[in-house]
C-alpha positions in Angstrom: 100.6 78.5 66.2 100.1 82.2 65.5 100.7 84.6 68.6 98.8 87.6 68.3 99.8 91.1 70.4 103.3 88.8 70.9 104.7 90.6 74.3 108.2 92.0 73.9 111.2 89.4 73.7 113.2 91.2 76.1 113.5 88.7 79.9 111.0 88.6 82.1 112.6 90.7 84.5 112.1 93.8 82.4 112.6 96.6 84.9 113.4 100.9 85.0 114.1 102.9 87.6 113.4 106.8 87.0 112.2 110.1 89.3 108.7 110.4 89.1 109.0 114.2 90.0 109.7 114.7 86.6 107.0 112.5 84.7 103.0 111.8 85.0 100.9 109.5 86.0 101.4 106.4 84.4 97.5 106.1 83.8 96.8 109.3 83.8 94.1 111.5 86.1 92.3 109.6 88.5 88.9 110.9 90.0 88.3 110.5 93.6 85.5 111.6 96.2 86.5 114.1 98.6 89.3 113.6 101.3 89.5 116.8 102.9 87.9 115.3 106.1 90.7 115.8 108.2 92.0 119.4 106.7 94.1 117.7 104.0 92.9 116.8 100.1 94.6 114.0 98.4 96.8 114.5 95.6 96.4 111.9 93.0 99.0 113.5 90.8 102.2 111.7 92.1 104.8 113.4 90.0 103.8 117.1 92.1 104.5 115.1 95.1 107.9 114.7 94.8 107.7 110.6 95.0 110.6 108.2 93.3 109.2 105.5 91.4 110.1 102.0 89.6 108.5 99.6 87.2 108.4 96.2 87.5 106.8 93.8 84.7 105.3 90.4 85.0 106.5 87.3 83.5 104.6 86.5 80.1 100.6 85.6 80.1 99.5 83.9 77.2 96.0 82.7 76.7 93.6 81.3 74.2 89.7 82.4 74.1 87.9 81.5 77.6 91.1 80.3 79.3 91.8 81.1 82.9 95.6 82.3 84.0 95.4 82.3 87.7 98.6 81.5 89.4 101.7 82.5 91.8 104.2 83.6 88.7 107.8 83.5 89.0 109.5 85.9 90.7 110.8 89.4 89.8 113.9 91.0 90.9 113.6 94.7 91.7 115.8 97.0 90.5 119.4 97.0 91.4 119.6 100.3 92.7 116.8 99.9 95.2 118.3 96.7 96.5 121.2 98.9 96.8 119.9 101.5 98.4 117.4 99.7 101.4 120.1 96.6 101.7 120.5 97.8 105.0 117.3 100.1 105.3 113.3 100.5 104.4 111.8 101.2 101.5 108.1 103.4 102.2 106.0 102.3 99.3 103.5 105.7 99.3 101.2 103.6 96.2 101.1 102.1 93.0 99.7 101.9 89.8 99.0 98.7 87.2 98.3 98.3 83.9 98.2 95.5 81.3 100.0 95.8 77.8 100.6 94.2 74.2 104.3 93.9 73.4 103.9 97.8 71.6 103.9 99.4 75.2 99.2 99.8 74.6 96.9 99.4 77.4 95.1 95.7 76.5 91.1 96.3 77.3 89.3 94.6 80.0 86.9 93.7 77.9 89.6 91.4 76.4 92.2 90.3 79.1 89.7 90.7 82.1 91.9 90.9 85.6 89.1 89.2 88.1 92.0 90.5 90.9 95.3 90.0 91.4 97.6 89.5 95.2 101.1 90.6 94.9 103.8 91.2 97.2 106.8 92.7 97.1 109.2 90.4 99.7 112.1 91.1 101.9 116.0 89.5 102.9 113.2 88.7 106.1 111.1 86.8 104.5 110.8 83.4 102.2 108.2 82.3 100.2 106.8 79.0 100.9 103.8 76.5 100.5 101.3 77.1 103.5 97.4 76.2 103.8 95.2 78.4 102.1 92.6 80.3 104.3 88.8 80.9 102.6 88.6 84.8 104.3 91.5 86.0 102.6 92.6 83.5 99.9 90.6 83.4 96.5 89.4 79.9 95.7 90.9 78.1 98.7 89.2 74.5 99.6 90.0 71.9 102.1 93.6 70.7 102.0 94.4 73.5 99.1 98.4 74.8 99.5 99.2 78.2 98.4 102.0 80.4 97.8 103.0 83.6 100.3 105.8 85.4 101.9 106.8 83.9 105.5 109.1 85.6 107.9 112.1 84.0 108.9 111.3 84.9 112.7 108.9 86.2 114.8 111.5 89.7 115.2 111.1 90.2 112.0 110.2 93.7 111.1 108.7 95.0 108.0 109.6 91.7 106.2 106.9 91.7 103.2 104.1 93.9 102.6 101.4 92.6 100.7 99.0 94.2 97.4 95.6 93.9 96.2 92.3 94.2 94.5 89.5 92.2 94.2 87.7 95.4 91.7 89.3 93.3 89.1 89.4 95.7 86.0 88.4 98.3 88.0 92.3 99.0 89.7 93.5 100.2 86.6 91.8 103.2 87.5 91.5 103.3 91.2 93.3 105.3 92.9 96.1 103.7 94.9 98.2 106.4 96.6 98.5 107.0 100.7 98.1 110.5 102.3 101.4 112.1 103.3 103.3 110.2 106.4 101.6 107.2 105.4 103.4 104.0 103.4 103.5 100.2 103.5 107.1 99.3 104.8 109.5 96.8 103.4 112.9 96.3 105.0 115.4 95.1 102.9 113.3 94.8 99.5 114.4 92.1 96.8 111.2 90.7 95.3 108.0 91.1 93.4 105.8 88.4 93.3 102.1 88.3 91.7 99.4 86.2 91.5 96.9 87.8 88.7 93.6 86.0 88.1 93.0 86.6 84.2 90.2 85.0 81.6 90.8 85.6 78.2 87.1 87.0 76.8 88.8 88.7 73.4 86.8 87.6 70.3 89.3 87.2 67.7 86.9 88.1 65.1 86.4 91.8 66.0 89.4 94.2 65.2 88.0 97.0 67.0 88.2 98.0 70.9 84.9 98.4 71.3 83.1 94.8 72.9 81.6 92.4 71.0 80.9 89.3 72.8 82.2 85.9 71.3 80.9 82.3 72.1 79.7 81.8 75.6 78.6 78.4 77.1 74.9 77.5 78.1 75.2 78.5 81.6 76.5 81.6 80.7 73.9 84.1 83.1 75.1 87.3 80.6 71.6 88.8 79.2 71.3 89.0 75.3 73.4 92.1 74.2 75.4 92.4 77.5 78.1 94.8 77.4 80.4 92.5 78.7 81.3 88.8 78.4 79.3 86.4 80.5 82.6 83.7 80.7 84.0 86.2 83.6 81.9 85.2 86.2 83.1 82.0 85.7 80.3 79.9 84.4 80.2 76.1 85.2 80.3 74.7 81.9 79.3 71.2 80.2 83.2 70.5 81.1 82.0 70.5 84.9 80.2 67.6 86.7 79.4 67.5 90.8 80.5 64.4 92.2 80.8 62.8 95.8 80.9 66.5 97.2 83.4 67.8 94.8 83.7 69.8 91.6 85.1 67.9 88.8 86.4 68.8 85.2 88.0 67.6 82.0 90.4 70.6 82.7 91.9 70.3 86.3 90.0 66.5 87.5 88.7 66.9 90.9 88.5 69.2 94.0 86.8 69.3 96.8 83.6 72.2 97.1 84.2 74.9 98.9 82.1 75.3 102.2 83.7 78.6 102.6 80.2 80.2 103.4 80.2 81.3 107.0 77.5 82.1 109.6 77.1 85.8 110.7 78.9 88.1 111.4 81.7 86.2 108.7 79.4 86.8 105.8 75.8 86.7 105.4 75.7 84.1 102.4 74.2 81.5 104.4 71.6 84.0 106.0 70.7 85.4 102.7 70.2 82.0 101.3 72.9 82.5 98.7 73.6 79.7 96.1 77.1 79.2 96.3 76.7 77.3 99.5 75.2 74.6 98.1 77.1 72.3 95.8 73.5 71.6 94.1 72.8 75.3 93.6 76.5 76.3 92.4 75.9 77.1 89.0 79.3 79.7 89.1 82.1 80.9 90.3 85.4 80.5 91.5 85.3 76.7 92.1 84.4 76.0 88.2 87.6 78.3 87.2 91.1 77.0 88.5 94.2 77.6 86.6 94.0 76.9 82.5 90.5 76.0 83.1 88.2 76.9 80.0 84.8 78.6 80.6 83.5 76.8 77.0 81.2 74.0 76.5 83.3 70.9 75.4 82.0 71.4 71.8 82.9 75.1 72.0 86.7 75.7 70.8 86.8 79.2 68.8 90.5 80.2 67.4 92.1 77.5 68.8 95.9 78.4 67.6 94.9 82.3 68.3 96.9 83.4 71.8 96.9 86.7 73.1 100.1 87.4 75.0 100.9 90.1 77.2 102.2 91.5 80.6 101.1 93.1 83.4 102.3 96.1 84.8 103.4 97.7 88.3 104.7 101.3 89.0 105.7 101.6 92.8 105.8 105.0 94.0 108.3 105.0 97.3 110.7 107.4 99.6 113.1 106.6 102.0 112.1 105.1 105.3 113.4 107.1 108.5 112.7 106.1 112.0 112.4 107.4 114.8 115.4 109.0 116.9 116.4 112.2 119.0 112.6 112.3 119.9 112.0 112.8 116.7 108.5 110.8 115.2 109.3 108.2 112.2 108.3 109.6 108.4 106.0 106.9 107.8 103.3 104.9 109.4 102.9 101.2 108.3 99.8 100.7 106.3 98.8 97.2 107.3 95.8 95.5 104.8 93.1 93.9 106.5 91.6 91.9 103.9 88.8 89.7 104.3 86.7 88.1 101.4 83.5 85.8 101.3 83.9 85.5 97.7 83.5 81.8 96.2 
């Protein structure tokens, strides 16, 4: 089997610690709309700002053409020195940055390793992780019955046990811009953890050397219009490999699960007022429900580069300071940034 872009062979817990006052973005310049509402415009460049920063890499993905990585990945220690330094204190995450890369340190294309969205967390000595029902507003893909993955505190006291990262803009967060306003952070006491859960589909033709997008094979019920710019496979097409039976979704890649009735009346969502078609078993002809985990969006007589895999991490930069609370009468440094988050995607 021939990996291709092979990701360094260093552990998975690959990790740095360094002052950010002293470097640049690690993606660069980000473009915003205005902010100056309140008096105050946001800095995007994080390094004038004065912030500390670490790096935390994913376990390996490694994919072959129209495969599906979506799962909770093993978990990531942070950095030694910031265990050190909160064990007994806060950590103000004040934003982030990801990226993707090959084993040579380059930005991997979109157009080739596309990132549908990711959930991440970064957990606390408060917190475990453990098997709980999935909820449809806030939990990609759930169905009836479906168990997920996620950070719960070990009592109701507990304070600033996990804090919790995403972005449903898919490829679009590599360059959003993901930094609070001063006095502002997400709040983790006693930080050990990183854990992500990226939703990737491999849509790199192996035939085309270049950057630029060339589509490769796409299934039938692929909805991408002749010459697309991108590849129709990441919207998740339900391929031959899918049939509907007895009210649930079945495949020769994951068997059988139940539909997803996640569509809810107003004001949830306005899918069922608008008539949309994922409601309907017999009008889903896409989406989340036709791409689980190591699914393949390919008709079954589709199977391009078969020994081909493109391997690769993903990458987070957490830009933090140091968490003081209130005392003397004098106000805490940081607010909590709580995410609301709540999804009628299916």
């Amino acid at each position: 089997m021939v990996n291709v872009a092979v990701a360094a062979a260093a552990a998975a817990t690959v990790i740095s610690l360094k002052t950010a006052a002293y470097g640049e973005n690690m993606n660069g310049d980000y473009m915003i709309s205005r902010t100056d509402t309140f008096g105050e415009s946001m800095v995007t460049d994080y390094a004038s700002r004065s912030m500390n920063y670490f790096d935390v890499w994913s376990p390996e993905i490694s994919t072959r053409y129209g495969e599906v990585f979506w799962t909770m990945m093993d978990p990531v220690a942070l950095p030694p020195d910031v265990v050190e330094q909160f064990k007994d204190g806060t950590i103000a995450i004040t934003g982030y940055e990801m990226d993707q890369l090959d084993g040579d340190g380059n930005s991997i294309p979109y157009n080739r390793a596309y990132n549908h969205h990711y959930m991440a967390y970064i957990v606390g000595e408060g917190a475990d992780m453990a098997m709980v029902d999935c909820h449809a507003s806030h939990d990609h893909g759930c169905y009836e019955g479906k168990k997920v993955l996620r950070p719960v505190p070990k009592s109701e006291n507990e304070q600033f046990s996990n804090t919790f990262f995403s972005e449903g803009n898919g490829g679009e967060s590599r360059k959003s811009f993901h930094g609070y306003p001063n006095g502002y952070a997400q709040l983790i006491s006693s930080p050990k953890e990183f854990h992500l859960e990226p939703m990737q589909i491999d849509t790199w033709n192996r035939d085309n050397p270049s950057l630029e997008f060339v589509a490769g094979p796409e299934p039938a019920a692929s909805q991408a219009p002749p010459g697309a710019s991108y590849s129709g496979i990441l919207e998740c097409p339900c391929t031959d490999r899918i049939s509907k039976v007895n009210g649930s979704i079945c495949s020769d890649d994951f068997g059988c699960l139940p539909f997803n009735l996640a569509c809810l009346e107003e004001p949830g969502s306005t899918l069922i007022s608008n008539g949309n078609k994922i409601c309907n078993l017999d009008t889903y002809n896409g989406g989340q429900q036709c791409c689980p985990h190591q699914s393949i969006l390919l008709d079954r007589d589709q199977n391009p580069w078969p020994d081909v895999k493109q391997t690769y991490r993903l990458k987070f930069r957490f830009y933090y300071q140091a968490y003081v609370p209130t005392a003397d009468r004098v106000s805490a440094s940081h607010q909590d940034l709580r995410r609301l988050y709540w999804q009628t995607e299916a």
